[in-house]
Phi, psi and omega in degrees: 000152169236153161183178195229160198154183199244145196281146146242329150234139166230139173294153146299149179279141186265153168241129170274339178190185191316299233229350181223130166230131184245166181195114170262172185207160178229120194270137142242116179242126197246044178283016191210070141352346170239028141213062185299153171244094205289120202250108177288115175262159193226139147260169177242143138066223219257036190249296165012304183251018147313310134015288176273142199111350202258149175212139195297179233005039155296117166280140193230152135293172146223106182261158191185158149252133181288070194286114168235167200189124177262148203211162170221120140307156207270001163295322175126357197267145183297137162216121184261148180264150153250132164222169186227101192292069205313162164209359157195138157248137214226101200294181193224316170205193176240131198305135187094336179275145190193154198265144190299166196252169175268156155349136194207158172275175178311333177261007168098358157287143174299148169297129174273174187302148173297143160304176178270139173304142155168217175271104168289027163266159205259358185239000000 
């Protein structure tokens, strides 16, 4: 899976046991702009220092996989995990940088598109 959004925090790397280390990062994925949705994602392992080089309001790819995981706790009750596990980040800009936006009306609508050059007859 992919997507794309603006780095807002990147974590310190955790050593979770001996042998695992994980790194977070927080994702803003905005298709809705007035109600962005912020997505924490983790690297593992030797994945970690993709990371580095990286500064929140940078627009990033992201590829990742969904990982999910069932646990029983020691009462005996089920319990499920979701993480959503990155495996490569690809910057995209930079905070300032930004692609022209097209043309708009006064209320903030796009302009519509021009005809195609030729004959504007309709037979």
């Amino acid at each position: 899976m992919e997507i794309q959004g603006k780095l807002i925090e990147i974590f310190d790397t955790q050593q979770v046991s001996d042998r695992f280390r994980k790194r977070e990062f927080v994702l803003e994925y905005a298709t809705n702009p007035e109600y962005p949705e912020f997505l924490k994602f983790e690297m593992v392992q030797d994945r970690c220092e993709q990371l580095d080089g990286f500064a929140p309001e940078e627009t990033v790819q992201v590829k990742f996989d969904l990982k999910g995981r069932k646990w029983t706790d020691r009462q005996g009750q089920v319990k499920y995990f979701n993480s959503l596990q990155a495996w490569q980040l690809t910057r995209l800009s930079a905070e300032g940088s930004s692609s022209p936006e097209p043309p708009s009306t006064p209320d903030g609508m796009p302009l519509p598109e021009p005809p195609p050059p030729g004959d504007d007859l309709p037979f």
